[in-house]
VEXDREN-2710 file (C-alpha; in Angstrom, 1 decimal):
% VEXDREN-2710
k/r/px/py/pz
1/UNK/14.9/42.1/-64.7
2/UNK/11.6/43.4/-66.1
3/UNK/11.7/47.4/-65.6
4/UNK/7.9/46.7/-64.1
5/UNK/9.5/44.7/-61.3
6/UNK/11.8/47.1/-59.8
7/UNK/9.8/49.1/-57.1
8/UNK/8.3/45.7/-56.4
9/UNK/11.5/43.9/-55.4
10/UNK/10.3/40.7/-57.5
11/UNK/13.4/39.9/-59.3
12/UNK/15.1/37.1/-60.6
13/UNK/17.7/34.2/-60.0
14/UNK/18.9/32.9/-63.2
15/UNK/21.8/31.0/-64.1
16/UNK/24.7/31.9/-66.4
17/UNK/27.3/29.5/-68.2
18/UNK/30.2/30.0/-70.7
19/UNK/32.3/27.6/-72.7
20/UNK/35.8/28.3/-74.3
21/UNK/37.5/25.4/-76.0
22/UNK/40.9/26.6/-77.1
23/UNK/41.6/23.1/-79.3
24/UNK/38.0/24.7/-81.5
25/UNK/36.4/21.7/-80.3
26/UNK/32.1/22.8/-80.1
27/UNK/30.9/23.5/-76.8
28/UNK/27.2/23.6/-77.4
29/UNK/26.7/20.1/-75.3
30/UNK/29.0/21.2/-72.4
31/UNK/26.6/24.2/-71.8
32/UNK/23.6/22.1/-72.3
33/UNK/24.8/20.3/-69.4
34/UNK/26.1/23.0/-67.7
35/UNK/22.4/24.4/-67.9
36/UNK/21.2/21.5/-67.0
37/UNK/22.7/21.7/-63.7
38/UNK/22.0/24.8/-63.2
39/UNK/18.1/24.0/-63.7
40/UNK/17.2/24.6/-60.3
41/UNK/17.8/28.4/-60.9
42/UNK/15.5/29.2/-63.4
43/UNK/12.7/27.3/-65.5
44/UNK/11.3/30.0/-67.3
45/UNK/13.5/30.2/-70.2
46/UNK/17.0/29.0/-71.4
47/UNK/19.0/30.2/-74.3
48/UNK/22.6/29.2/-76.1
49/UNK/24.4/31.1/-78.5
50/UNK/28.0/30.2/-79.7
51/UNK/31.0/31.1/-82.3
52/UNK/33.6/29.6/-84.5
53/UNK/36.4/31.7/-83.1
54/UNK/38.8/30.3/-85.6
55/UNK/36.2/30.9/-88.7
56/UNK/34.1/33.0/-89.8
57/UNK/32.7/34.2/-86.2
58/UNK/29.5/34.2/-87.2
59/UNK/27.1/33.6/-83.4
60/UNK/24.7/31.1/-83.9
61/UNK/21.7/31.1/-81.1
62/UNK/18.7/29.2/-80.3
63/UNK/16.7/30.5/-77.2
64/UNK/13.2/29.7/-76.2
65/UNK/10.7/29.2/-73.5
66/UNK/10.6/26.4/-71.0
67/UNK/13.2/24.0/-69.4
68/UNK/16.5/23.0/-71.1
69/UNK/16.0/20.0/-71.8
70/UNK/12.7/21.5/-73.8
71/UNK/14.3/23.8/-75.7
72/UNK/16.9/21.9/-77.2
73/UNK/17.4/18.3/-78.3
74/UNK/20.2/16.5/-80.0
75/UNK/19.7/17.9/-83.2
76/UNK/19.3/21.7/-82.4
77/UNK/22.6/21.3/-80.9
78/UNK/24.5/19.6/-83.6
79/UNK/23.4/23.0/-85.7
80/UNK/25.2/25.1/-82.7
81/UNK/29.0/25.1/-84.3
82/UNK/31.6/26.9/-81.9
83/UNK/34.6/26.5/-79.5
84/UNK/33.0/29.8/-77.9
85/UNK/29.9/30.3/-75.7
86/UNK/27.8/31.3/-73.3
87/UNK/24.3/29.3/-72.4
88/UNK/21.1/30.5/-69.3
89/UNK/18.4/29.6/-67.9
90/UNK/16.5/32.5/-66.6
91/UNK/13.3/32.9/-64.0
92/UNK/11.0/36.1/-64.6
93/UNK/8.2/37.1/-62.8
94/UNK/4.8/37.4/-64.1
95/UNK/4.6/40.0/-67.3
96/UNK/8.2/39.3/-67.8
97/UNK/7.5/35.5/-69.2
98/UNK/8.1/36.4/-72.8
99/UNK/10.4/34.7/-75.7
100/UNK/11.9/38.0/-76.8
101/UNK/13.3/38.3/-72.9
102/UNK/15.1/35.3/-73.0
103/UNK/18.8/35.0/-72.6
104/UNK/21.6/35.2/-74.0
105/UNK/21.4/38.6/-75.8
106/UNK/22.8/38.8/-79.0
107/UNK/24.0/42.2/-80.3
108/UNK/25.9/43.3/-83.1
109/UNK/28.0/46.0/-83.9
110/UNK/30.2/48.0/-85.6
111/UNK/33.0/46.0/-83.5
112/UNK/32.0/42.4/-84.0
113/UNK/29.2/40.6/-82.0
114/UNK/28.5/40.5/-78.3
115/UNK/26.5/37.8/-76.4
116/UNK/25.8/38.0/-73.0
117/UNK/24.2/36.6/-70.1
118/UNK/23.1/37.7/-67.0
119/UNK/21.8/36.8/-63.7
120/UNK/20.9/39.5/-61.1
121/UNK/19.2/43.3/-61.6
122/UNK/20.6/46.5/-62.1
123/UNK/18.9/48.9/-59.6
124/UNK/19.7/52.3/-61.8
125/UNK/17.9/50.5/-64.9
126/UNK/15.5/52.5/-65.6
127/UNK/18.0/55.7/-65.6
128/UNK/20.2/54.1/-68.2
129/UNK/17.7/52.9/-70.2
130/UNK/16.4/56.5/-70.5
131/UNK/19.3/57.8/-71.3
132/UNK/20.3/55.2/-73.7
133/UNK/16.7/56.3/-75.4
134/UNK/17.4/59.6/-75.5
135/UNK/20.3/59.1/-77.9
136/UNK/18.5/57.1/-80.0
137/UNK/18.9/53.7/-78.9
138/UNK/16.2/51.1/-79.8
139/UNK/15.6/48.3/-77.0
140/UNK/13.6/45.0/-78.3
141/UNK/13.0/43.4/-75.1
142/UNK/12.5/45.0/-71.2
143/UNK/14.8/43.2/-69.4
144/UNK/18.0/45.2/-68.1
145/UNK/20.7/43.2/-69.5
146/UNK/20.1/44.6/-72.5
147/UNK/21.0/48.2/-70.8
148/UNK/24.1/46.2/-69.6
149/UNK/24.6/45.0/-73.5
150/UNK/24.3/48.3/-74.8
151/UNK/26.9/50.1/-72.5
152/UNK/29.1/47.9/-73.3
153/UNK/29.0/47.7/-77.1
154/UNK/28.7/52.3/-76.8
155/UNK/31.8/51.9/-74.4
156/UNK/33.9/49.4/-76.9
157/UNK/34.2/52.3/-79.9
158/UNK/36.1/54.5/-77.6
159/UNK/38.4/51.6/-76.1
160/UNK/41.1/49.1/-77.7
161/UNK/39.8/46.3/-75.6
162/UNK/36.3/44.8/-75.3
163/UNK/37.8/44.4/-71.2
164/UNK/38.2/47.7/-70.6
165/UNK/34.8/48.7/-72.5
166/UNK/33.6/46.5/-69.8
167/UNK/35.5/48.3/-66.7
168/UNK/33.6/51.4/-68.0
169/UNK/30.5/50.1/-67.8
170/UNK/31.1/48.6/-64.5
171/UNK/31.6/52.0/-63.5
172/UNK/27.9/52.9/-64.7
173/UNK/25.5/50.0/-63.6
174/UNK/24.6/49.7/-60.4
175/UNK/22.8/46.3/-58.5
176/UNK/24.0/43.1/-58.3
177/UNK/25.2/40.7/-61.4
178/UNK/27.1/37.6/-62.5
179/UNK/28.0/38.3/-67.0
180/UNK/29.3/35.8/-69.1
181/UNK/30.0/37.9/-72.4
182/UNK/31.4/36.2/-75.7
183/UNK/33.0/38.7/-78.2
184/UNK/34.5/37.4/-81.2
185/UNK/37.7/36.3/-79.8
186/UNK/37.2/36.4/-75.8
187/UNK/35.0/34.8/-73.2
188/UNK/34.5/37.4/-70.2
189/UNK/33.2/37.0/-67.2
190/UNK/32.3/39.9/-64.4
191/UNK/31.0/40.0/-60.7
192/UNK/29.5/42.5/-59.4
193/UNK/31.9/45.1/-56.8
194/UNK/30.1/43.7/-53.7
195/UNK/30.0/39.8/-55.0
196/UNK/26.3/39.7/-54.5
197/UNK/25.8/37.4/-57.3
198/UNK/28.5/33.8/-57.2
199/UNK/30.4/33.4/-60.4
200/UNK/33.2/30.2/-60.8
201/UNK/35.8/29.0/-62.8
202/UNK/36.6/25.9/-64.1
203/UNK/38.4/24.1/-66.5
204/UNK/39.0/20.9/-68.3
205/UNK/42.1/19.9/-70.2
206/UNK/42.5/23.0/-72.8
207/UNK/38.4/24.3/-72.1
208/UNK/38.0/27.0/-69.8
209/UNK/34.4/27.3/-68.2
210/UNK/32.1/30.1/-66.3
211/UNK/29.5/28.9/-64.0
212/UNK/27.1/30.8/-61.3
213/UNK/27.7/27.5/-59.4
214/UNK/30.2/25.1/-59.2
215/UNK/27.7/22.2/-59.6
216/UNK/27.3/23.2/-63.0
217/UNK/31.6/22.5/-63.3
218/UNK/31.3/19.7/-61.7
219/UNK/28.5/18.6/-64.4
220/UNK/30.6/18.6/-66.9
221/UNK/33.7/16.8/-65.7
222/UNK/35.9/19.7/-65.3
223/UNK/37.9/21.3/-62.2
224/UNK/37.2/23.8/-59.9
225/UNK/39.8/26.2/-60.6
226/UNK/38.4/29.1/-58.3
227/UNK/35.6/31.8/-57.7
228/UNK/35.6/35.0/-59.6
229/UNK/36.7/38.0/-57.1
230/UNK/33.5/40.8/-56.5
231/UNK/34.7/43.6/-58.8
232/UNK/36.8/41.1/-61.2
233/UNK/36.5/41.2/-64.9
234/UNK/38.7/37.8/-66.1
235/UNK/39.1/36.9/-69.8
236/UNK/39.9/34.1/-71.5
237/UNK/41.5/34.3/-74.9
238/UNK/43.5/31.7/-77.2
239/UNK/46.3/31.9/-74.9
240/UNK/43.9/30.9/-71.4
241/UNK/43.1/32.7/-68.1
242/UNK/44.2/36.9/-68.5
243/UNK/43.1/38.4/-65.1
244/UNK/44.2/42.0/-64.6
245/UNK/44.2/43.7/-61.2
246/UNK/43.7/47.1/-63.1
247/UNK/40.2/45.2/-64.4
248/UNK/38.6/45.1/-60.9
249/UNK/36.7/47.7/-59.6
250/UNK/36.8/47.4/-55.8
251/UNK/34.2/47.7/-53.0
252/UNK/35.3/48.6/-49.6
253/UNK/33.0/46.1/-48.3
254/UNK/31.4/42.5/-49.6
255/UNK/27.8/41.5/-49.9
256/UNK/27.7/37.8/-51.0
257/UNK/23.7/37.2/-50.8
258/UNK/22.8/34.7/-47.8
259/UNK/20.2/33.6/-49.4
260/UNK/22.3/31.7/-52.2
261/UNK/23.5/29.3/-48.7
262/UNK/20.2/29.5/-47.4
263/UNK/18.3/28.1/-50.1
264/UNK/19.3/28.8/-53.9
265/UNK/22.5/27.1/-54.3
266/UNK/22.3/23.4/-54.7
267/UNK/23.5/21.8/-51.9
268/UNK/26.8/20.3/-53.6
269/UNK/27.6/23.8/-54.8
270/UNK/30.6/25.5/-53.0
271/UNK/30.5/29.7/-53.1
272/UNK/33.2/31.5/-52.3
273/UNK/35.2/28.6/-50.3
274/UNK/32.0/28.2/-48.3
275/UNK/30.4/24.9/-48.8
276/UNK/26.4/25.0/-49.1
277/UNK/25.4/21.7/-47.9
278/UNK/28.1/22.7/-44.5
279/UNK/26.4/26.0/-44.0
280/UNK/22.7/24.6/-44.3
281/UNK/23.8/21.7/-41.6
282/UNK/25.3/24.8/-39.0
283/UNK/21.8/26.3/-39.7
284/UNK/20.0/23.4/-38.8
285/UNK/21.8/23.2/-35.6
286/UNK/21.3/26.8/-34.8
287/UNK/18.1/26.7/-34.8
288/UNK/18.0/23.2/-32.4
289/UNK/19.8/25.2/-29.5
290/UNK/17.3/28.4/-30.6
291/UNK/14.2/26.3/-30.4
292/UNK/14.6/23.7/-29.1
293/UNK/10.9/21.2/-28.2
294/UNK/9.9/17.7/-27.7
295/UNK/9.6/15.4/-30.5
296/UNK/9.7/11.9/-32.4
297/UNK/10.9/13.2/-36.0
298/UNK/12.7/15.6/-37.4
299/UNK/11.7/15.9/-41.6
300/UNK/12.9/18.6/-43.9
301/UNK/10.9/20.1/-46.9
302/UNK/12.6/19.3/-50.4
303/UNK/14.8/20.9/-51.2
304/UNK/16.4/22.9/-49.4
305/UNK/14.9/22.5/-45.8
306/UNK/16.5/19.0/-45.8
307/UNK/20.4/19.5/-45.0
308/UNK/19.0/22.2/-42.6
309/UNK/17.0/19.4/-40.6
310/UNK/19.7/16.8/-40.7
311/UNK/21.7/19.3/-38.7
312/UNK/18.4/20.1/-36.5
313/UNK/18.3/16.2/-36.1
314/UNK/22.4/15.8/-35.1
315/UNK/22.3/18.8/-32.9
316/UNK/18.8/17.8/-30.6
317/UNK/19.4/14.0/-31.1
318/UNK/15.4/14.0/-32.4
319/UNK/15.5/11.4/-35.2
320/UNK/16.3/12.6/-38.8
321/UNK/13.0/11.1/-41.4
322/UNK/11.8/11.3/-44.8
323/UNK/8.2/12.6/-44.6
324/UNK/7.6/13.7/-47.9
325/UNK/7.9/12.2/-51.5
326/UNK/8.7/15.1/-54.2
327/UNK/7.6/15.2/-57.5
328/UNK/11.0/16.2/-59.3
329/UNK/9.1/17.5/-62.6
330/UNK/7.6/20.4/-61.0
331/UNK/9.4/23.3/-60.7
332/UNK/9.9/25.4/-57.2
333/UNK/6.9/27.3/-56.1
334/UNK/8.9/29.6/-54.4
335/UNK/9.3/31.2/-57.6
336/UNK/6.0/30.7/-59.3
337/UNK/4.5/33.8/-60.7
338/UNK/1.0/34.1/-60.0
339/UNK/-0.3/33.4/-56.4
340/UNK/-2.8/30.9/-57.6
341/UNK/-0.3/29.2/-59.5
342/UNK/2.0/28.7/-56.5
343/UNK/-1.1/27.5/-54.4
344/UNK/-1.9/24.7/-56.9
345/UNK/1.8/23.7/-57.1
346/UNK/2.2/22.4/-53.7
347/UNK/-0.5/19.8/-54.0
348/UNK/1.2/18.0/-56.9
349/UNK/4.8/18.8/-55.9
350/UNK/5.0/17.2/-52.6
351/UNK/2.9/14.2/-51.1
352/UNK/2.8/13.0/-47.2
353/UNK/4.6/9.9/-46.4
354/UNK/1.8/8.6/-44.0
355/UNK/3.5/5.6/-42.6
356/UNK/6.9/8.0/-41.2
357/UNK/4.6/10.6/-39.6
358/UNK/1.6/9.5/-38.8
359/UNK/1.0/9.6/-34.3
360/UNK/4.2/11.5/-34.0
361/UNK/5.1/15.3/-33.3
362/UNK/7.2/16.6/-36.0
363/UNK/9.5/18.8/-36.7
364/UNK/9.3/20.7/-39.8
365/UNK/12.4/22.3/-41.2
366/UNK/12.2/24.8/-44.3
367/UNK/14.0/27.7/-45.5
368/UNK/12.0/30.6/-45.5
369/UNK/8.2/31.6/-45.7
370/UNK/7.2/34.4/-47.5
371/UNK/3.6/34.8/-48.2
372/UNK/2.8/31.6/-46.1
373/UNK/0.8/29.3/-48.4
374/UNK/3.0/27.0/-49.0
375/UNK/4.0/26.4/-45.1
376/UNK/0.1/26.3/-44.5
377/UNK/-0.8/24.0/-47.0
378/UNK/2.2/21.4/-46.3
379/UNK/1.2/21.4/-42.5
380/UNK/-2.2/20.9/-43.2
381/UNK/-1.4/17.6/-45.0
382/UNK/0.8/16.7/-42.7
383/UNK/-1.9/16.8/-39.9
384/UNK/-4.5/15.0/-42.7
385/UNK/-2.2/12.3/-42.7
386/UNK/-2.1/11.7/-38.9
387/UNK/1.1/14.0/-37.3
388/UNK/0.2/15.1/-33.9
389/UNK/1.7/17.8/-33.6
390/UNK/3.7/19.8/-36.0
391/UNK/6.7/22.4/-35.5
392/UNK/8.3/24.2/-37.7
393/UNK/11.1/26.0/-38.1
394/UNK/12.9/28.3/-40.5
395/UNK/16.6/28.1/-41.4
396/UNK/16.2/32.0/-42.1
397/UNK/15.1/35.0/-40.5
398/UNK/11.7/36.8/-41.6
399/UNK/11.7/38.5/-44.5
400/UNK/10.5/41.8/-43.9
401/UNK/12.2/43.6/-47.1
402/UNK/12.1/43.5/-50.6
403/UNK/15.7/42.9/-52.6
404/UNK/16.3/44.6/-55.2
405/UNK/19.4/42.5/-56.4
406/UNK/17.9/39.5/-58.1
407/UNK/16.1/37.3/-55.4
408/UNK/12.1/36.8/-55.8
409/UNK/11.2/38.3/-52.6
410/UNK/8.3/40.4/-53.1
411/UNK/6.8/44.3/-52.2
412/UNK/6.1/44.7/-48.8
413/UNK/2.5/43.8/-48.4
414/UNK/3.1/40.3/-49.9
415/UNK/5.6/39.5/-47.2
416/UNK/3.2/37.8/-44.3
417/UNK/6.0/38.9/-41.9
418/UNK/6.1/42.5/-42.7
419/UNK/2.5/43.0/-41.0
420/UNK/2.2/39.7/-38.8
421/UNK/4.0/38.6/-35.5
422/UNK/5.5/35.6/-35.4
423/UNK/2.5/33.7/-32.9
424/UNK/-0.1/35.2/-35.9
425/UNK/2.0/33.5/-38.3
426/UNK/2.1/30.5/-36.5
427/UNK/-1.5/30.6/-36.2
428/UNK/-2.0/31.6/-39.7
429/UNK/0.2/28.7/-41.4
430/UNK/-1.6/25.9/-38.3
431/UNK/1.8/25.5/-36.6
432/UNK/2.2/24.3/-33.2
433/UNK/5.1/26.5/-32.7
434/UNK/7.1/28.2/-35.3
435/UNK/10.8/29.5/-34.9
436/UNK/13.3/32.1/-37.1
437/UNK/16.5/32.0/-37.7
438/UNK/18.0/34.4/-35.6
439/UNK/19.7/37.2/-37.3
440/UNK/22.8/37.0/-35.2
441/UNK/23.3/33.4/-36.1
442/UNK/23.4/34.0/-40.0
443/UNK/27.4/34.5/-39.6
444/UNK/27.8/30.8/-38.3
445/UNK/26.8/29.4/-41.8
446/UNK/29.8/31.6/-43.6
447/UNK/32.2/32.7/-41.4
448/UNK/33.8/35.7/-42.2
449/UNK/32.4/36.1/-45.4
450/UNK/30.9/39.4/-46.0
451/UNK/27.0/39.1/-46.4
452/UNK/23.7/40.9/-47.5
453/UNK/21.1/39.8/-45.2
454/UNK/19.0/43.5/-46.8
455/UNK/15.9/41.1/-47.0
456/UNK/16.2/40.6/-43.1
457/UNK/17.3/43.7/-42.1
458/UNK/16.5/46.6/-44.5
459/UNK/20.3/47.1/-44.2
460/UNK/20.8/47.5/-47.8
461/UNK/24.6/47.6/-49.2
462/UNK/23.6/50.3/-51.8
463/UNK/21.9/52.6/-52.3
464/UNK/18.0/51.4/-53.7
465/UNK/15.5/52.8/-56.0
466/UNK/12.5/54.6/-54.5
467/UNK/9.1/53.8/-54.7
468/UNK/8.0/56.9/-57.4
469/UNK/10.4/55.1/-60.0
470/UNK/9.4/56.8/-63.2
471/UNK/7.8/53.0/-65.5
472/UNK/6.8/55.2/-68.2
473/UNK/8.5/52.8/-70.9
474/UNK/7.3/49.6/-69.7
END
């Protein structure tokens, strides 16, 4: 996360992978493919560095800005020899855009060489980094991963195991995060305490595999072995899988982020034995028997509003259609950086089917507004292209907090719920009627699964920074 960013709540969701081929086969194409699956969260920047860990384990990296399939071509690959890596694809927010803050991080030291990638934020940052400056340490990018790199790599020259140099840093950062570290020999991965961030494992024939989503597995024809516990540190070595109970740092309580089913997870992704496209259909219905209203169609936005409105559709019999066609090439506004980027966005991202909607009374199923351009603007061409009457409703509650774990929901006075009712957002956005997720209802889509729903609720599973954080480095 960009130090800037952290009184704001405007984070980042990015996307970690790792590679381990224990035959020394290269795994520079699996993570390209892993990336590529993993795409959807982040589109800002992507990076790959891997190692020979039967030669000279030298890490060899190419990074860059833009998508994956941007950054690297067949060739760039072929030059990426190793049986060992780690490859992500990272989202920023505005000022934080820049080539030097793209992932993985490469460090080296007097132990060998680290690479690391990260999705989530640490929320004491800023207080490591200062102290990290104070003994003379010299940071080349503002992103706090490199905080996370550097405890590490300080922690290693007091310990016999890069694990346990891990399990001490652990015991420093605090926030939410999903690693995938590479030393010379090992490929780690790590979840934060509360499991906030999702982190996999899977494996085919003699290559082990790290994911943020099992998609990404999938993607590259290997099995789903399981999900890495909050507070686990697992390794993988020459000899496979090494997970040691003494490696976990344990949380009293769980905090898998809701927002992951809600609307960042692709929907064949399965997170913590919960499956995504299951828990977006139990939304849908949810919010049938909440709201229920008088229709002809029932049309989800792309993405993730669809599966939510299929289960609208089964649940109030209303008729399930296709009302929009999505241009696949441009990325999510959600997470656009600049508010007049995001407003342009939506006009060449989605177009109006006119022949499904036009003379009917729609409902409109998404997964969240936030500032409320984008719901304004797609209900406007809805009505331009003949709907009746238009209805919407949100598979999530209102977002009336910033996070401070990783998710782009903003400051306060950018959320149009914070300091609007629901009828003036309705109003606001042209809906006929509009309808939340009820909070209450947010356990039906994972069970017992412990949740963060801070965004919702202000009920934060940590402690948070303050607004007079000290940016004096940025």
């Amino acid at each position: 996360m960009d130090y800037k960013k952290i009184i704001t709540g405007m984070g980042e969701e990015c996307g970690v992978f790792g590679a381990y081929d224990m035959d020394g086969g290269d795994v520079a194409s699996s993570i390209y493919y892993g990336l590529f699956a993993l795409q959807h969260r982040g589109q800002e920047s992507c990076g790959i560095a891997v190692t020979d860990t039967y030669g000279e384990r030298k890490v060899h990296s190419k990074k860059g800005l833009g998508l994956v399939n941007e950054v690297f071509d067949e060739e760039s690959l072929k030059l990426l020899k190793g049986n060992l890596g780690v490859g992500h694809v990272r989202y920023s927010t505005a000022g934080g855009t820049r080539a030097e803050n793209a992932m993985p991080l490469v460090l080296n030291y007097v132990k060998g060489t680290l690479a690391i990638a990260h999705n989530g934020n640490i929320t004491n940052a800023v207080e490591l980094r200062h102290e990290l400056e104070y003994t003379g340490a010299i940071f080349q990018t503002t992103i706090d991963s490199e905080v996370i790199a550097y405890h590490i790599a300080r922690e290693r020259l007091n310990t016999k195991k890069v694990e346990e140099a891990v399990k001490r840093a652990m015991k420093k950062i605090e926030g939410g995060y999903a690693l995938v570290i590479s030393s010379p020999r090992k490929m780690i991965g790590v979840r934060d305490p509360f499991g906030l961030k999702p982190l996999c494992i899977g494996r085919r024939d003699n290559t082990y595999f790290l994911a943020s989503e099992s998609c990404a597995i999938a993607a590259v024809g290997a099995e789903f072995v399981r999900d890495v516990k909050p507070g686990e540190i697992v390794s993988f070595t020459k000899h496979g899988e090494k997970s040691d109970v003494s490696m976990a740092i344990a949380s009293e309580k769980h905090a898998r982020c809701i927002f992951e089913y809600i609307y960042f997870a692709r929907t064949d992704s399965k997170i913590d034995n919960i499956n995504v496209y299951h828990a977006r259909i139990v939304a849908g219905r949810a919010l049938a028997q909440s709201y229920p209203v008088d229709a002809d169609l029932v049309v989800g936005v792309p993405d993730s509003g669809l599966v939510a409105a299929k289960g609208y559709s089964e649940q109030s019999e209303i008729p399930y259609g296709m009302a929009f066609h999505k241009n696949s090439y441009v990325g999510r506004t959600f997470i656009k950086p600049k508010q007049s980027q995001r407003e342009s966005s939506v006009k060449i991202k989605l177009n109006v089917i006119e022949e499904v909607v036009e003379g009917k009374r729609i409902v409109m199923v998404d997964d969240s507004i936030v500032r409320g351009t984008t719901s304004a603007n797609i209900i406007k061409m809805l009505k331009k292209a003949g709907a009746k009457e238009v209805h919407v409703r949100i598979s999530s509650p209102p977002f009336l907090y910033p996070c401070y774990f990783g998710t782009d929901v903003p400051s306060n006075e950018q959320l149009i719920a914070h300091s609007h009712t629901t009828e003036e957002i309705r109003q606001m956005i042209g809906a006929d009627s509009l309808g939340y997720m009820e909070i209450g209802k947010l356990k039906e889509m994972v069970g017992d699964l412990g949740y963060c729903d801070a965004c919702f609720t202000g009920n934060y599973p940590m402690k948070v920074p303050g607004r007079d954080v000290s940016l004096a480095f940025e």
